[in-house]
PDB file of N, CA, C and O in Angstrom:
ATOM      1  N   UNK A   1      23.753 114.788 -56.151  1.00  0.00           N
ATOM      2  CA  UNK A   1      22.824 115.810 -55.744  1.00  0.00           C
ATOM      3  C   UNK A   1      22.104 115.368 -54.467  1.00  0.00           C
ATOM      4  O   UNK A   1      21.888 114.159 -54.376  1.00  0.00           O
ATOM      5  N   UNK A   2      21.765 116.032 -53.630  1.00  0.00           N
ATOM      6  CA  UNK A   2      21.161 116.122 -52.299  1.00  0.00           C
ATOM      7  C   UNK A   2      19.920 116.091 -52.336  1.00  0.00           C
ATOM      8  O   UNK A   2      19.428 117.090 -52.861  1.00  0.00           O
ATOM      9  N   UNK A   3      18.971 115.073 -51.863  1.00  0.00           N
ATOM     10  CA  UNK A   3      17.067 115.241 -52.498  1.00  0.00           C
ATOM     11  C   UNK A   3      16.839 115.590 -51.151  1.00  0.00           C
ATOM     12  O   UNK A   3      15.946 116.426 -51.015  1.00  0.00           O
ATOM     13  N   UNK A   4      17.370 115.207 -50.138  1.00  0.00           N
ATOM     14  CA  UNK A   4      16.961 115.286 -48.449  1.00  0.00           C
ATOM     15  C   UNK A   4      15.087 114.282 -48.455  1.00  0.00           C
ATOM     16  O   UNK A   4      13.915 114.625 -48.300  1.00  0.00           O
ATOM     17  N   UNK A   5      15.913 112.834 -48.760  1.00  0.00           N
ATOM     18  CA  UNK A   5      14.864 112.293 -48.669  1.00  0.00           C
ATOM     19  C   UNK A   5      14.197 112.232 -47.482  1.00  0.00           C
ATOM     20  O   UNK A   5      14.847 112.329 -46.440  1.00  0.00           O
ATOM     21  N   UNK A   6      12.852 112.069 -47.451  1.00  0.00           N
ATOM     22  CA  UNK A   6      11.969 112.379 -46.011  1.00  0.00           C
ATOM     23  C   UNK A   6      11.616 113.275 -45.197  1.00  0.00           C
ATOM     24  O   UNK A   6      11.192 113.201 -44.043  1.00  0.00           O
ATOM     25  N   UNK A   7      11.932 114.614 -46.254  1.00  0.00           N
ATOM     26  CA  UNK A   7      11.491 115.319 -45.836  1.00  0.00           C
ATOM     27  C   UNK A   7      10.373 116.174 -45.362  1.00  0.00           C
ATOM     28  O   UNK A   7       9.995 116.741 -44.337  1.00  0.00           O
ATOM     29  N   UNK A   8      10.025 115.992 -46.601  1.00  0.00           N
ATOM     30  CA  UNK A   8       8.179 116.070 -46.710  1.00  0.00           C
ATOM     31  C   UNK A   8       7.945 115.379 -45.073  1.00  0.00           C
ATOM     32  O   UNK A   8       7.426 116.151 -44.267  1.00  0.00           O
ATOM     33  N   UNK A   9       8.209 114.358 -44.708  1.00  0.00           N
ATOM     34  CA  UNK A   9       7.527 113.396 -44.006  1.00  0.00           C
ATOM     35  C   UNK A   9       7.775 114.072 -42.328  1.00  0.00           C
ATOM     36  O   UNK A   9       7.037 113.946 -41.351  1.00  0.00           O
ATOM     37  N   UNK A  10       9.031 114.776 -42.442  1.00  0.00           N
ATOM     38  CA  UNK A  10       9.530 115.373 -40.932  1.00  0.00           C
ATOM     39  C   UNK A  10       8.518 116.869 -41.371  1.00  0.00           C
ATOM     40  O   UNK A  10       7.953 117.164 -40.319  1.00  0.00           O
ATOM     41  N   UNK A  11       8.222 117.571 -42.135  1.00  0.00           N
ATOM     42  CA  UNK A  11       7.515 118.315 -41.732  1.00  0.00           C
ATOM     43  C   UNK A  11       6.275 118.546 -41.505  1.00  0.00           C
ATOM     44  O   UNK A  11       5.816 119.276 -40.627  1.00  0.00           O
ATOM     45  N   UNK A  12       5.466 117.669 -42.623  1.00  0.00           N
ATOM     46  CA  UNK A  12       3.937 117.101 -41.716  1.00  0.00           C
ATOM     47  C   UNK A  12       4.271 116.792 -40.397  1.00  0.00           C
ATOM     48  O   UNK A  12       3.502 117.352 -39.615  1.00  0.00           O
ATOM     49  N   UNK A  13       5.215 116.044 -39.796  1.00  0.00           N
ATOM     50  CA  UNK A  13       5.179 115.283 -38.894  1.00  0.00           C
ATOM     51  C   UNK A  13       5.210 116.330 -37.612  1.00  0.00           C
ATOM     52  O   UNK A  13       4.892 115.950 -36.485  1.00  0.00           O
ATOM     53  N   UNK A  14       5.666 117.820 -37.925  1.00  0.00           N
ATOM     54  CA  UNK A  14       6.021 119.039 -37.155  1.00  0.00           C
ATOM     55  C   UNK A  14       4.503 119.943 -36.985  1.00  0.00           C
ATOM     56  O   UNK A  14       4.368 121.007 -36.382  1.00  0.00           O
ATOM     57  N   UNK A  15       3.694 119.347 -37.539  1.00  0.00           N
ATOM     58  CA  UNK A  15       2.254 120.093 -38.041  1.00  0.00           C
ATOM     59  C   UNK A  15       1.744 120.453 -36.855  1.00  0.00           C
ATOM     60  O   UNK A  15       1.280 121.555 -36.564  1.00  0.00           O
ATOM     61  N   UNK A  16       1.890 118.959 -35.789  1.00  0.00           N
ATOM     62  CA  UNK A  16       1.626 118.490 -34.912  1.00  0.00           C
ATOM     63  C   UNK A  16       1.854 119.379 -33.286  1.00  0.00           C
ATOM     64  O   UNK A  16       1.170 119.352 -32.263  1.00  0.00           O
ATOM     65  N   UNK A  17       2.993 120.047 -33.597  1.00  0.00           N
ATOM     66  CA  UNK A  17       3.866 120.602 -32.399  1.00  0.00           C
ATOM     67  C   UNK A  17       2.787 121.659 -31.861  1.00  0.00           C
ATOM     68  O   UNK A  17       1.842 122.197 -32.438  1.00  0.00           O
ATOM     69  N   UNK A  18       3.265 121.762 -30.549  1.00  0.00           N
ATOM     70  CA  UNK A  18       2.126 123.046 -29.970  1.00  0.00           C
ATOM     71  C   UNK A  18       2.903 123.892 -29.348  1.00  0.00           C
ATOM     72  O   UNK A  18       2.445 124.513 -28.389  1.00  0.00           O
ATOM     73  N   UNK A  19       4.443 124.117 -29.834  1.00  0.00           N
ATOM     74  CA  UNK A  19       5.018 125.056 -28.747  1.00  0.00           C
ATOM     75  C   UNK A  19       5.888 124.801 -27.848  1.00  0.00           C
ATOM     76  O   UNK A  19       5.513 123.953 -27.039  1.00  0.00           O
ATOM     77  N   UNK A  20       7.305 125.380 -27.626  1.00  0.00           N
ATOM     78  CA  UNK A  20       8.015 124.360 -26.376  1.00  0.00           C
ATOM     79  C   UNK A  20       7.522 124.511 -25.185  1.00  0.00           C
ATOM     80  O   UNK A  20       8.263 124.757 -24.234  1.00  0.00           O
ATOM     81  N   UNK A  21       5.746 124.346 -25.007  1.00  0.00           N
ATOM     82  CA  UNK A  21       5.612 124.547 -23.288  1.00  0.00           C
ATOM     83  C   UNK A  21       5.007 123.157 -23.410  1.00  0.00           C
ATOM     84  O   UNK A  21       4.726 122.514 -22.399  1.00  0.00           O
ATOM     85  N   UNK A  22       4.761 122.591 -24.886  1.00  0.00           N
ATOM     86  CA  UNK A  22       4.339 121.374 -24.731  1.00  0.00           C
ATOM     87  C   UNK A  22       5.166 120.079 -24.449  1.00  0.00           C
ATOM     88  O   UNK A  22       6.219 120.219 -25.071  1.00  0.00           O
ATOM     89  N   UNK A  23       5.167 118.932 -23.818  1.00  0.00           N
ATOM     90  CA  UNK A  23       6.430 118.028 -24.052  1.00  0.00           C
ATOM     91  C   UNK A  23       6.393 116.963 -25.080  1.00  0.00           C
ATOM     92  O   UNK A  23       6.765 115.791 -25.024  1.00  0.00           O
ATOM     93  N   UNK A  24       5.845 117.669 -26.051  1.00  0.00           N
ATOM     94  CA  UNK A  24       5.747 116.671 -27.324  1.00  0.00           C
ATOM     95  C   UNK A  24       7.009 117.403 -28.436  1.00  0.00           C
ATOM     96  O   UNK A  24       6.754 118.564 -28.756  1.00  0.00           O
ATOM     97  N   UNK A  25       7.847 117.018 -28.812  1.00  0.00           N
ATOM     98  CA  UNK A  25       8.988 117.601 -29.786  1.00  0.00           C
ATOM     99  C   UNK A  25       9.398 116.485 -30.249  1.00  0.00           C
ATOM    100  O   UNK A  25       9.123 115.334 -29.911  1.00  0.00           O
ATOM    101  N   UNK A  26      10.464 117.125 -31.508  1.00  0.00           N
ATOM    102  CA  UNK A  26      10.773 116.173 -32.232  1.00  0.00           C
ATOM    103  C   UNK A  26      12.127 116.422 -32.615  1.00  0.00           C
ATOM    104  O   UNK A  26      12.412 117.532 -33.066  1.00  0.00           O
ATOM    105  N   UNK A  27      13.470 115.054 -32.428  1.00  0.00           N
ATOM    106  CA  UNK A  27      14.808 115.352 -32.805  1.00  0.00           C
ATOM    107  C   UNK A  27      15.112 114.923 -34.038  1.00  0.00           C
ATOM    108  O   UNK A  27      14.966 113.740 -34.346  1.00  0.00           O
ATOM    109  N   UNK A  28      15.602 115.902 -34.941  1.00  0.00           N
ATOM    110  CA  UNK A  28      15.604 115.760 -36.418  1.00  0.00           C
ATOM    111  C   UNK A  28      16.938 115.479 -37.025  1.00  0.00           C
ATOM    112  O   UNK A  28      17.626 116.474 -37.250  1.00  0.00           O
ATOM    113  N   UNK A  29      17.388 114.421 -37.305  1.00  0.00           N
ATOM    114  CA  UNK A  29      18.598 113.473 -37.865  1.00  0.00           C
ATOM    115  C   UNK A  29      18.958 113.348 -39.262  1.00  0.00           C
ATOM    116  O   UNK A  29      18.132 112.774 -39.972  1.00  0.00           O
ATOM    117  N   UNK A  30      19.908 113.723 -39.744  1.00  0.00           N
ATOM    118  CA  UNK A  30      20.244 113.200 -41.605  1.00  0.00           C
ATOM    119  C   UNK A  30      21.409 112.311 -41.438  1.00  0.00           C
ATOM    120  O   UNK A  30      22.330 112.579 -40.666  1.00  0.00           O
ATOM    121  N   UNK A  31      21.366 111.392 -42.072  1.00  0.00           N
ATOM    122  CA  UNK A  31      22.365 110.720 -42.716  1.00  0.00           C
ATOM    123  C   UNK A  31      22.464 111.018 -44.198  1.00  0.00           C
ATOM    124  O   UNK A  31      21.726 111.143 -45.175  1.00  0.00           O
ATOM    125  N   UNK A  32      24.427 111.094 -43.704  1.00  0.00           N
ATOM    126  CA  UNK A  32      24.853 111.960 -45.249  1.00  0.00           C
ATOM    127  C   UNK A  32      24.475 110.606 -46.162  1.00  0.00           C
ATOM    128  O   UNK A  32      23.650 110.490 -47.069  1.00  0.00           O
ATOM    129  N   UNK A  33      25.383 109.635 -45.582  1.00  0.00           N
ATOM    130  CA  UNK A  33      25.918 108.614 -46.866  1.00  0.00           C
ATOM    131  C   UNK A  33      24.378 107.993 -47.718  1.00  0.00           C
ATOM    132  O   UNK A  33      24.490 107.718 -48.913  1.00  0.00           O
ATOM    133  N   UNK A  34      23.148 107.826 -47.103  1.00  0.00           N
ATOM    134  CA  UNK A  34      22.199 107.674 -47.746  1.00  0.00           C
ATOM    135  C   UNK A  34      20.731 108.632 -48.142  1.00  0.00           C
ATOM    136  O   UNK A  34      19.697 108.394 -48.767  1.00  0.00           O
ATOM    137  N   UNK A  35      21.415 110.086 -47.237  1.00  0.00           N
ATOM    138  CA  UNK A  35      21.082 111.108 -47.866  1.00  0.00           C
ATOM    139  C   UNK A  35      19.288 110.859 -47.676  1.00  0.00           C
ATOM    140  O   UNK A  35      18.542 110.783 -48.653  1.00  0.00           O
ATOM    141  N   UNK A  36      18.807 110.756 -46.231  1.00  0.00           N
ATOM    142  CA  UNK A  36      17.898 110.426 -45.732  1.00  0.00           C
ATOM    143  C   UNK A  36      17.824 111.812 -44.483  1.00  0.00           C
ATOM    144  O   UNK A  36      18.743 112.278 -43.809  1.00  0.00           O
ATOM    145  N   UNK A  37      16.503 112.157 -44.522  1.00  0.00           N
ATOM    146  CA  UNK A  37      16.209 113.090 -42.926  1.00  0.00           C
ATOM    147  C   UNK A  37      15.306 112.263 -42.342  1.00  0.00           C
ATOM    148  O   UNK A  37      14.597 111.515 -43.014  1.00  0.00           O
ATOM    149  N   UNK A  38      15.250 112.334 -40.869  1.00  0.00           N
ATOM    150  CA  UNK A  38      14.090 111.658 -40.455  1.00  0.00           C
ATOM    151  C   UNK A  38      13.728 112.552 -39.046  1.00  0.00           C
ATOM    152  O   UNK A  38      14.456 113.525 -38.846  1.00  0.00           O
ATOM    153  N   UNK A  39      12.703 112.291 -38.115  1.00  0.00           N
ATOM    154  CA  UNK A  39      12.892 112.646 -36.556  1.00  0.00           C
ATOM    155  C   UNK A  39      12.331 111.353 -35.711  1.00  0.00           C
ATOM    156  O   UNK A  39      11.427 110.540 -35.907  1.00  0.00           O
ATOM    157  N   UNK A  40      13.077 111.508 -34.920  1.00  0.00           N
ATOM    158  CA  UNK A  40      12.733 110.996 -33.555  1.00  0.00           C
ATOM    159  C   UNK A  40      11.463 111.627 -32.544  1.00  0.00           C
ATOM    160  O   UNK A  40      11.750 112.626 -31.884  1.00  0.00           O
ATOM    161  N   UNK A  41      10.333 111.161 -32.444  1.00  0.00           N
ATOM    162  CA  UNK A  41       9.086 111.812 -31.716  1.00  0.00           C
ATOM    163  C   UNK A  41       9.394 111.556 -30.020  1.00  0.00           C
ATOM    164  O   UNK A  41       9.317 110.418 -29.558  1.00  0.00           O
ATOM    165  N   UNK A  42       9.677 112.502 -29.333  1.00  0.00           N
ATOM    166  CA  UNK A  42       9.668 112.108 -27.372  1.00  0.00           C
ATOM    167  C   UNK A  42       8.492 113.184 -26.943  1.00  0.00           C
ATOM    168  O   UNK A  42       8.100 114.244 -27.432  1.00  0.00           O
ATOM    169  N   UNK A  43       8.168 112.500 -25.942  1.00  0.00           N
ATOM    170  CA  UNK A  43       6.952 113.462 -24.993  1.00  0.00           C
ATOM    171  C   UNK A  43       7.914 113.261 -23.850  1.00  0.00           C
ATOM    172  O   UNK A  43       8.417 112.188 -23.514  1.00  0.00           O
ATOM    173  N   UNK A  44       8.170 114.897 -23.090  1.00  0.00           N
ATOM    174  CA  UNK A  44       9.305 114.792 -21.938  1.00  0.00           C
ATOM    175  C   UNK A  44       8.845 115.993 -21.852  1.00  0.00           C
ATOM    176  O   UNK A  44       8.780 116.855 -22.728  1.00  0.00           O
ATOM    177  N   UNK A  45       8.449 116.033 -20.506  1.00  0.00           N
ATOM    178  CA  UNK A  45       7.790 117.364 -19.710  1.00  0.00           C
ATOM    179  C   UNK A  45       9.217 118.252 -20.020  1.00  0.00           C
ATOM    180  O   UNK A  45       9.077 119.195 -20.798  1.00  0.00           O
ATOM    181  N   UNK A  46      10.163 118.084 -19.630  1.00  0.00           N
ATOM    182  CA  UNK A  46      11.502 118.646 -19.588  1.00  0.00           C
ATOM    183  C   UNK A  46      12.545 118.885 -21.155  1.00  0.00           C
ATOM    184  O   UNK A  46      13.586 119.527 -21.295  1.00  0.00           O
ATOM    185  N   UNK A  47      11.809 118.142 -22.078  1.00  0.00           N
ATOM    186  CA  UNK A  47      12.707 117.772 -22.919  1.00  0.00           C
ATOM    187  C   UNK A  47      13.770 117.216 -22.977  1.00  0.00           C
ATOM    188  O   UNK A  47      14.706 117.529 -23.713  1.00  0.00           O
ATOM    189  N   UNK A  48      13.726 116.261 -22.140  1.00  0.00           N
ATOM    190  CA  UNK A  48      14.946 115.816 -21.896  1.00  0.00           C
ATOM    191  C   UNK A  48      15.567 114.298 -22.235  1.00  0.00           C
ATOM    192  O   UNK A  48      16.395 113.603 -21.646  1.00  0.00           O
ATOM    193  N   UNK A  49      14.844 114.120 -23.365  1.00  0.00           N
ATOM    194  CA  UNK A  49      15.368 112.734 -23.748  1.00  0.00           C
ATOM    195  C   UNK A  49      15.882 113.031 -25.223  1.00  0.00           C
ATOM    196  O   UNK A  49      15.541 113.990 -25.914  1.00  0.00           O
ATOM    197  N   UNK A  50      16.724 112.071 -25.552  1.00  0.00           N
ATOM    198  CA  UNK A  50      17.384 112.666 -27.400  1.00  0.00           C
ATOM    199  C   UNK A  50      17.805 111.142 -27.299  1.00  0.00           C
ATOM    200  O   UNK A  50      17.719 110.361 -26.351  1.00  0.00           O
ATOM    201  N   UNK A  51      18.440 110.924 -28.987  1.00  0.00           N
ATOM    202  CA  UNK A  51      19.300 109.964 -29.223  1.00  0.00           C
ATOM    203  C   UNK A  51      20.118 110.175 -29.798  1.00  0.00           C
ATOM    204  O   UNK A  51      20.146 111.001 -30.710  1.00  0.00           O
ATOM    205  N   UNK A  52      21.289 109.277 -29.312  1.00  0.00           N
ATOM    206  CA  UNK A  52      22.424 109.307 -29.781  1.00  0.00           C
ATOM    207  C   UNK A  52      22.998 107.940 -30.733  1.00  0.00           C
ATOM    208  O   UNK A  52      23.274 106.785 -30.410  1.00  0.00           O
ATOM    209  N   UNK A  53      23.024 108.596 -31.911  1.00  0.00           N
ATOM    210  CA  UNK A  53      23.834 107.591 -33.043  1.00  0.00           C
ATOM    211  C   UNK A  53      25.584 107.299 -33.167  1.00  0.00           C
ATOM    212  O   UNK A  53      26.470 108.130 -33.367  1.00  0.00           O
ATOM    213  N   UNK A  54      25.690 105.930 -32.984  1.00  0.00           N
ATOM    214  CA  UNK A  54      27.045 106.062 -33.153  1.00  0.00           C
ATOM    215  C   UNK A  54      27.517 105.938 -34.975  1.00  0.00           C
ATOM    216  O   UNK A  54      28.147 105.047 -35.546  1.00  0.00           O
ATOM    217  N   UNK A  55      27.086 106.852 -35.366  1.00  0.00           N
ATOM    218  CA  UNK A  55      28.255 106.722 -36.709  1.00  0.00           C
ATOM    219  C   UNK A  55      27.712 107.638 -37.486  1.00  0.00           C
ATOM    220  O   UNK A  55      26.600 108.161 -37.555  1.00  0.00           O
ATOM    221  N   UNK A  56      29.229 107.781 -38.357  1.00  0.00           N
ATOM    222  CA  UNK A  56      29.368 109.635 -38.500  1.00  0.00           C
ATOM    223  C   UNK A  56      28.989 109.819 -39.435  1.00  0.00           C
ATOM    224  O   UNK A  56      29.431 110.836 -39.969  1.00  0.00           O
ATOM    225  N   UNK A  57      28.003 109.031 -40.195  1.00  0.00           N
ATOM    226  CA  UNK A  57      27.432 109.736 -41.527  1.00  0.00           C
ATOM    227  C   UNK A  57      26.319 110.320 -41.207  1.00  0.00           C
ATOM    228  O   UNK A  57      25.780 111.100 -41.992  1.00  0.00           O
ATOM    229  N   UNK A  58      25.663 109.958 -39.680  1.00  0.00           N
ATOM    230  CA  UNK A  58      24.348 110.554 -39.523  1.00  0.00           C
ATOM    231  C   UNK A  58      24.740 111.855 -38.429  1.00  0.00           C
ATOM    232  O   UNK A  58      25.538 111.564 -37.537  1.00  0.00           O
ATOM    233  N   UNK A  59      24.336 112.932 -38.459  1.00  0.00           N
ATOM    234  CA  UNK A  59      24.358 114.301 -37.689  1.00  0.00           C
ATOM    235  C   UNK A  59      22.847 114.786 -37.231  1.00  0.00           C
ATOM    236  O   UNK A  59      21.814 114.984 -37.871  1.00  0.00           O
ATOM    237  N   UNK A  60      23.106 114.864 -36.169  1.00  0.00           N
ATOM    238  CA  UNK A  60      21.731 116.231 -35.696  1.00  0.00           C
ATOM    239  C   UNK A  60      21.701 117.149 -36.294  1.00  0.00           C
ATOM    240  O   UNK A  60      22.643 117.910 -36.518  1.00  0.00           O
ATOM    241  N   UNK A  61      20.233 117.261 -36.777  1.00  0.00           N
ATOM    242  CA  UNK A  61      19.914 118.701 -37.684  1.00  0.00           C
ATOM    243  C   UNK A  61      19.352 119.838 -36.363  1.00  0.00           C
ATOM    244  O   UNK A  61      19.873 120.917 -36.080  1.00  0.00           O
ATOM    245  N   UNK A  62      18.449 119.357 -35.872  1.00  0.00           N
ATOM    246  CA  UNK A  62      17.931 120.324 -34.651  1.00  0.00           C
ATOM    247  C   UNK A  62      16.957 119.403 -33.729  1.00  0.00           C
ATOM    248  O   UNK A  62      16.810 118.206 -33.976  1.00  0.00           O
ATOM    249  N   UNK A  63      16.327 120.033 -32.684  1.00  0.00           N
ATOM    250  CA  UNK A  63      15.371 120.035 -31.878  1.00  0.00           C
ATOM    251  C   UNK A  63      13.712 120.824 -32.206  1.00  0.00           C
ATOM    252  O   UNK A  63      13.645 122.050 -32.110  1.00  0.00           O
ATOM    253  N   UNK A  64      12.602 120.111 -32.539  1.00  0.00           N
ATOM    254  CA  UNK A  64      11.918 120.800 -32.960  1.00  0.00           C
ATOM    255  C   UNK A  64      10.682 120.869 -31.693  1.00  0.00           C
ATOM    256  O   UNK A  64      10.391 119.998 -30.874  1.00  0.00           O
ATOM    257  N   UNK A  65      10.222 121.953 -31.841  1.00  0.00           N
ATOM    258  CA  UNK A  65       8.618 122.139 -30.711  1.00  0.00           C
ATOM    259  C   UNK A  65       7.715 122.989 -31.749  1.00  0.00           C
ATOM    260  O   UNK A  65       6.505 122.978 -31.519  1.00  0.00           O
ATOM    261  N   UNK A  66       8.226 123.815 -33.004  1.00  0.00           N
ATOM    262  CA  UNK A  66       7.365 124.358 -33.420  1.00  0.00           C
ATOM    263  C   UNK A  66       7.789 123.522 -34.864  1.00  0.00           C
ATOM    264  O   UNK A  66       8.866 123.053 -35.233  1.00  0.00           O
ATOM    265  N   UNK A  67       5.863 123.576 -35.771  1.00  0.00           N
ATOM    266  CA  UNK A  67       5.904 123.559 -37.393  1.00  0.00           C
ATOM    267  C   UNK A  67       7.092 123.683 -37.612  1.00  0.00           C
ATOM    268  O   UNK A  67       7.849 124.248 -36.822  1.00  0.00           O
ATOM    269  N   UNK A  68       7.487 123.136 -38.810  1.00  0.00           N
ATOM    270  CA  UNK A  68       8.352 124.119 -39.486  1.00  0.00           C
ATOM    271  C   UNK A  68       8.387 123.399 -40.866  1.00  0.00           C
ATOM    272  O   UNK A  68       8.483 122.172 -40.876  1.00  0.00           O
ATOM    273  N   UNK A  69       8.306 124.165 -42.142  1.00  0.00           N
ATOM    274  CA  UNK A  69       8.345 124.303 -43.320  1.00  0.00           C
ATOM    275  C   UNK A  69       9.657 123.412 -44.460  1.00  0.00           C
ATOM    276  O   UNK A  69      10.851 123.442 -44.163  1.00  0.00           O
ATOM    277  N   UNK A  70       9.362 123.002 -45.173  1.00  0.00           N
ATOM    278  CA  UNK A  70      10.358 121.427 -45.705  1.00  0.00           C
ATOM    279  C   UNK A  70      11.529 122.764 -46.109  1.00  0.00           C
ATOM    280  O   UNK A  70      12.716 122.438 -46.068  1.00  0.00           O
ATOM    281  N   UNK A  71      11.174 124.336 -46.515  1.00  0.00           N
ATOM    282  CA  UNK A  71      12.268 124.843 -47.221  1.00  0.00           C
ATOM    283  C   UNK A  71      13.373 125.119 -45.709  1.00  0.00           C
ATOM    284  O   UNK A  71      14.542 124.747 -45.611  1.00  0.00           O
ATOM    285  N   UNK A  72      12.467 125.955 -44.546  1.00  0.00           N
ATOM    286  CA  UNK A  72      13.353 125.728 -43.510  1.00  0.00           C
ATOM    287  C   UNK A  72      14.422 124.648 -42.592  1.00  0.00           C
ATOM    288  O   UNK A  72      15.445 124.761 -41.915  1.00  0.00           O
ATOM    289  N   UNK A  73      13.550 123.628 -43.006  1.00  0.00           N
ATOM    290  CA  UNK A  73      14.038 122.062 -42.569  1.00  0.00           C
ATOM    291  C   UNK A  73      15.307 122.114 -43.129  1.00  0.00           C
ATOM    292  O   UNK A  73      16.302 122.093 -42.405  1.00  0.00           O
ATOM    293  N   UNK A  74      15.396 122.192 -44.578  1.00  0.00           N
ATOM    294  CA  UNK A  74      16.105 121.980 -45.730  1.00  0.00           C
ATOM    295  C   UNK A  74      17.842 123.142 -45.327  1.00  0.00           C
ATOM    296  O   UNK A  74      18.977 122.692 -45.167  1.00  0.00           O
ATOM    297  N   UNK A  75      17.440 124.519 -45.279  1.00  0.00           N
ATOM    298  CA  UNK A  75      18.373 125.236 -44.823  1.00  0.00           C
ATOM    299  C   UNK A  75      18.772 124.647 -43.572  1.00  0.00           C
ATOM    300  O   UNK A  75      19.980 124.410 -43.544  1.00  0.00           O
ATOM    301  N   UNK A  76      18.065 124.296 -42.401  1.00  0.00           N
ATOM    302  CA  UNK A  76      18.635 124.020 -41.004  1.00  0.00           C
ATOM    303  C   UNK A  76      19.735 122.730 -41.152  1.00  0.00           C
ATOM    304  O   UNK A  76      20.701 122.477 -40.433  1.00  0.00           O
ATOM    305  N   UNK A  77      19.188 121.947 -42.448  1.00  0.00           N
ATOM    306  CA  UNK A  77      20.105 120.522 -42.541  1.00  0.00           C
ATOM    307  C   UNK A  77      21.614 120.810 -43.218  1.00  0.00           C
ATOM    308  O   UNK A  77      22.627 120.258 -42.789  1.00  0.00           O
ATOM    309  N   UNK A  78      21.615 121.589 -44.140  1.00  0.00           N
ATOM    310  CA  UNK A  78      22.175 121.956 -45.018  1.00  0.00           C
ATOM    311  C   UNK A  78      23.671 122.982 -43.788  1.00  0.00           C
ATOM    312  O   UNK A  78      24.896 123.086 -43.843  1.00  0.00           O
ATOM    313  N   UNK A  79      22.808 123.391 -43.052  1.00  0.00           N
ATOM    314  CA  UNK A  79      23.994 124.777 -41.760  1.00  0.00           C
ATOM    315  C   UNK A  79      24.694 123.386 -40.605  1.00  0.00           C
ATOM    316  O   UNK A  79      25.729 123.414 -39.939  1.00  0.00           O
ATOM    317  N   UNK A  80      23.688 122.312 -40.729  1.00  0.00           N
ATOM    318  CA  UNK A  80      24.320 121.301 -40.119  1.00  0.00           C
ATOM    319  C   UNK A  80      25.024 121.116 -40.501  1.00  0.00           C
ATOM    320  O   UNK A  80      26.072 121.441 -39.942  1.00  0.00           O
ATOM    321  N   UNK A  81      25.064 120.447 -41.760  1.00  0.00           N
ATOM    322  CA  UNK A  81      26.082 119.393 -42.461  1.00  0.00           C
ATOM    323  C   UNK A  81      27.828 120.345 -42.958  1.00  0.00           C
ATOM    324  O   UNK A  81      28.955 119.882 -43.134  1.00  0.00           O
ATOM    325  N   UNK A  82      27.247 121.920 -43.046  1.00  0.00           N
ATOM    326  CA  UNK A  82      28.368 122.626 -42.617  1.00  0.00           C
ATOM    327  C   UNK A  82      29.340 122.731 -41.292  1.00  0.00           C
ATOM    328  O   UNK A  82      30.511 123.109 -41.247  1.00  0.00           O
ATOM    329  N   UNK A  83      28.528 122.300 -40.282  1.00  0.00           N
ATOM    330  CA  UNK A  83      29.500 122.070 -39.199  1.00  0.00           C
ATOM    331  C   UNK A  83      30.266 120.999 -39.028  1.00  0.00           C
ATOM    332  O   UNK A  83      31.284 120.867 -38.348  1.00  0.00           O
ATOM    333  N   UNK A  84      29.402 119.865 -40.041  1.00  0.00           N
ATOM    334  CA  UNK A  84      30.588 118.454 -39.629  1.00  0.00           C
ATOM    335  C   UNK A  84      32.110 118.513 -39.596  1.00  0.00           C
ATOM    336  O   UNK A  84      32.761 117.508 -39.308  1.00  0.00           O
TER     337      UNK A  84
END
């Protein structure tokens, strides 16, 4: 079964966001095999910094600038892990 641990923790962590005119966002990551979400926090006038993982159990869930809610988190991870 899928708990999408850390999640709770990426969406407090979204509480924070003010909007994509701000350059504070957050890149939101799961790894299947230990079944973990987390984000990456960048301040980039442009948005223009991300990371890249080399190994394929972990996938990009999205790019965040606004809140967003652990049930939405949860669907956005879930439409990911359908594209792998």
């Amino acid at each position: 079964m899928t708990r999408f641990n850390g999640i709770k923790k990426v969406a407090s962590l979204s509480k924070g966001l003010k909007g994509s005119y701000s350059p504070y966002y957050l890149e939101v990551f799961y790894d299947v095999g230990d079944d973990v979400i987390w984000a990456d926090e960048y301040y980039s006038l442009g948005h223009n910094q991300w990371s890249v993982y080399q190994d394929d159990d972990i996938i990009r869930v999205c790019s965040l600038s606004n809140p967003i809610t652990m049930k939405e988190l949860k669907e956005l991870t879930i439409t990911a892990m359908k594209r792998m």
